[in-house]
C-alpha positions in Angstrom: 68.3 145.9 16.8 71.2 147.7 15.8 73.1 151.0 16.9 72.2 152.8 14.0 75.8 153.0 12.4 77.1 151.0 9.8 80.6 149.0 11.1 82.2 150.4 8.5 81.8 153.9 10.2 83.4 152.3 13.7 87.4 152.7 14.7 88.6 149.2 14.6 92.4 148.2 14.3 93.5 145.4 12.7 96.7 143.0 13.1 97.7 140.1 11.1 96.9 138.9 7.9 93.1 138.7 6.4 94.0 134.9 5.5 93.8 134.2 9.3 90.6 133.4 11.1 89.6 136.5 13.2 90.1 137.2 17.0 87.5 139.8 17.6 88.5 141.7 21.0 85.8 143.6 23.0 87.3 145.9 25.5 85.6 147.0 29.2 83.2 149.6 29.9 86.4 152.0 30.9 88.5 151.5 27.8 89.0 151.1 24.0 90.7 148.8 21.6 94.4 150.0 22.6 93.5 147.4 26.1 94.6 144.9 23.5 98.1 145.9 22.2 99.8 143.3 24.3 97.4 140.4 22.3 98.8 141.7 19.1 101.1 139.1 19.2 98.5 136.2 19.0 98.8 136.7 15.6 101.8 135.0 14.9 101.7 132.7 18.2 98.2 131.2 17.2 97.7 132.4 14.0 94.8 134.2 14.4 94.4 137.8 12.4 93.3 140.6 15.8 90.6 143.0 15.3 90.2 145.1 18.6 87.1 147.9 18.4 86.2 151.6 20.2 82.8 150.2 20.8 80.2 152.7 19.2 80.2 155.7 21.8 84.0 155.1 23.0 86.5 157.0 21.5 86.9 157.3 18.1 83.9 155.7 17.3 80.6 157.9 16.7 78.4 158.2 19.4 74.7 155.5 19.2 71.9 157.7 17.7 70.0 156.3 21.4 70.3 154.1 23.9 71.7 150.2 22.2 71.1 148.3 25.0 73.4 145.1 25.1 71.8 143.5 22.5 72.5 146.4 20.3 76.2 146.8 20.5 75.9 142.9 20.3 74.6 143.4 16.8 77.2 145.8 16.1 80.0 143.4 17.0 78.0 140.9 14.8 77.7 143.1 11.8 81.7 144.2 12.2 82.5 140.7 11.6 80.8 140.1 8.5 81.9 144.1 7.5 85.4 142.3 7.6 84.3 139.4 5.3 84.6 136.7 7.9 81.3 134.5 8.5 82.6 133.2 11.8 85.0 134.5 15.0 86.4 134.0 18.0 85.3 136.6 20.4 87.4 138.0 23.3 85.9 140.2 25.9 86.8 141.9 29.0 84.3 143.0 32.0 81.5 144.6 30.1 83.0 143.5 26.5 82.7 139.7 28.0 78.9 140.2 28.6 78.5 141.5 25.1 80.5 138.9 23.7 78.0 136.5 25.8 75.1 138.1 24.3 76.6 137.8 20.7 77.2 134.6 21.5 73.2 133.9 22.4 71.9 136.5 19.5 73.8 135.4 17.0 75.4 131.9 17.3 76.2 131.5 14.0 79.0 133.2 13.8 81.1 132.6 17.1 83.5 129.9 16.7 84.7 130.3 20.2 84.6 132.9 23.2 86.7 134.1 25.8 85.4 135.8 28.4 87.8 137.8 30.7 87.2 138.7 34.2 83.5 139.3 33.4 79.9 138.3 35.0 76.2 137.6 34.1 75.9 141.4 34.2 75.1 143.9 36.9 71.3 143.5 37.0 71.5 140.1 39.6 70.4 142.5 42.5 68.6 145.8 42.7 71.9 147.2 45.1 74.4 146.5 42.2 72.0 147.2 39.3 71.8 150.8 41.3 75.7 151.1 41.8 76.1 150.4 38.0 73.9 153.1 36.7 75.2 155.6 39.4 78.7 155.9 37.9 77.2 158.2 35.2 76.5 160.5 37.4 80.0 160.7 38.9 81.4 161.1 35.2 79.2 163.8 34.7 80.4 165.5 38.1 83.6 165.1 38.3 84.8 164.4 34.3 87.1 162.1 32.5 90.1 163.0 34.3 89.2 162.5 37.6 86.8 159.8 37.4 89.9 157.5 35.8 92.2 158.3 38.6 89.7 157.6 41.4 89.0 154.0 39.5 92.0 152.8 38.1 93.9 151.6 40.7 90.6 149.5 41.6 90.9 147.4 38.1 94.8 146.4 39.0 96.1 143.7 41.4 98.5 145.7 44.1 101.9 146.0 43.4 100.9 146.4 39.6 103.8 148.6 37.9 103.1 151.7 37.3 103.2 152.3 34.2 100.5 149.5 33.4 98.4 151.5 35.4 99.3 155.1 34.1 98.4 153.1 31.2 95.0 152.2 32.3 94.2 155.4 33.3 95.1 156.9 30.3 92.6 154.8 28.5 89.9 155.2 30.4 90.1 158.9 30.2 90.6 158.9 27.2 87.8 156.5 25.9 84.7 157.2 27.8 82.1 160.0 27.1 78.3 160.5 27.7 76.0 159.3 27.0 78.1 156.5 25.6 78.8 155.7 29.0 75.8 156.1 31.1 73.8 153.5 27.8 76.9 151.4 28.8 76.0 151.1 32.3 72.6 151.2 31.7 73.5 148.3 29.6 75.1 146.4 32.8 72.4 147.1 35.3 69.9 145.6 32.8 71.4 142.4 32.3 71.5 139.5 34.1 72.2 136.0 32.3 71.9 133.9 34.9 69.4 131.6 33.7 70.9 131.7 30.0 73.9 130.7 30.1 72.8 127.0 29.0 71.8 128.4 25.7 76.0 129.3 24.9 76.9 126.8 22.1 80.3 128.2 21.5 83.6 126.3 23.1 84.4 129.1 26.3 87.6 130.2 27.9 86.7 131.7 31.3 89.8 133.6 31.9 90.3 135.8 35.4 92.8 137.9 37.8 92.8 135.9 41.0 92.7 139.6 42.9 90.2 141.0 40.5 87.9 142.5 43.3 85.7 144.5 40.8 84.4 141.5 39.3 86.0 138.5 41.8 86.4 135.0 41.0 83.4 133.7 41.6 81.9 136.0 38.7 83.5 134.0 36.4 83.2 131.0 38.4 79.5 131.3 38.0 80.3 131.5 34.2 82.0 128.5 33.8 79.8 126.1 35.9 76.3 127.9 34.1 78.3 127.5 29.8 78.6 123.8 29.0 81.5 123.7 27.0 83.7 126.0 29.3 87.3 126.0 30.4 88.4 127.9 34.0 91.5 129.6 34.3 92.9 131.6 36.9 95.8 134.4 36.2 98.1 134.8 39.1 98.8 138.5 40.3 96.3 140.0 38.0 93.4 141.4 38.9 90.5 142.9 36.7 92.7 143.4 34.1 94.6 140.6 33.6 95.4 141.0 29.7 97.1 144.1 30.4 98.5 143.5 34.2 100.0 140.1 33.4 99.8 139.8 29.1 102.4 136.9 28.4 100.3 134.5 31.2 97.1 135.8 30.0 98.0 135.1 25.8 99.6 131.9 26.7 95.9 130.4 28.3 93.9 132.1 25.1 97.0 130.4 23.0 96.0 127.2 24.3 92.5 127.5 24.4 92.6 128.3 20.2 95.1 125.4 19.8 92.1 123.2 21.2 89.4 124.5 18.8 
């Protein structure tokens, strides 16, 4: 299952050189590649060549021709990497990117030489009360628009005390990034997914990465990663919270850094 768009039709930047094995970033359900400007410089540090998407339906990417589920925009990811000519890649995701990245990981094992999963979960379908909250911020996009909906959630994604220009930066994003019915499939996406009982069948080496004051998705979310993927790392970002490569990016590079060192 795919999305019905060729990769080569998605917005992707690149950084580094295509010599380098590839980083392939995954960004949240509220934002778009530019969450990873402050990993561009895991290029040089690592050595690894960046590629950060606008997930099909975000941005400056073209909108799914119907609903991808999270297998779909799984394939998508999967076909971007071989678009670039690589036959394997790390792959970093945040919040919703992380569960997509888990279900590449699953779908297409193959190609993942490594994951890092950043303040993310087994998805939003675990109870009917947050499979229902998931879907519902759809609506609120549709009622109240970009604009709004960004300021009312952004300073939930940020540890307090966050300066503000990380989170006029976050906001910025979001509004700018998310569109129906990109969105609502997004969340749709969430509510329907629950890897609880999968986890096991993760092969790739995992970095479980997390803001200790991430209250969107808490600790124990990725807690409950790490004990369920078998050959998983934990690591806890101080004053972060559920966006710890943006809030606190030299900390945050500096545990991927070490986790691609080990691979």
């Amino acid at each position: 299952m795919t999305v019905g768009l060729p990769a080569k039709k998605l917005f992707y930047w690149s950084h580094g050189s295509e010599n380098q094995p590839l980083l392939l970033c995954l960004h949240g359900i509220g934002s778009c590649a530019d969450a990873f400007l402050n990993q561009r410089t895991l290029a040089d540090e690592a050595g690894y060549r960046l590629v950060a998407w606008d997930a099909p339906g975000y941005r400056y990417s073209p909108d799914p021709l119907e609903a991808p589920g999270l297998s779909g925009w799984a394939d998508s990811a999967a076909e971007l990497i071989q678009e670039l000519g690589y036959s394997k890649a790390v792959v970093l995701g945040v919040s919703w990117g992380g569960v997509t990245a888990t279900r590449l990981a699953m779908r297409h094992p193959e190609l993942v030489s490594g994951l890092i999963l950043a303040d993310s979960s087994v998805g939003s379908g675990t109870t009917s009360s947050q499979a229902k909250l998931m879907r519902g911020r759809a609506s609120v996009l549709e009622e109240k628009g970009a604009t709004v909906f960004a300021q009312e959630r952004s300073h939930l994604l940020v540890a307090p005390g966050t300066a503000n220009d990380v989170l006029k930066q976050v906001e910025q994003l979001f509004a700018d990034s998310i569109r129906m019915p990109g969105y609502a499939w997004a969340c749709d996406s969430m509510a329907d997914t629950d890897h609880s009982d999968v986890l096991k069948n993760v092969e790739a080496p995992t970095l479980v990465v997390y803001g200790a004051q991430d209250v969107v998705t808490p600790p124990e979310a990725s807690r409950t990663l790490a004990n369920g993927i078998r050959r998983s790392v934990l690591k806890e970002i101080n004053a972060a919270g559920h966006l710890a490569n943006q809030e606190q990016p030299a900390a945050f590079n500096e545990s991927v850094i070490s986790f691609l060192n080990s691979l």
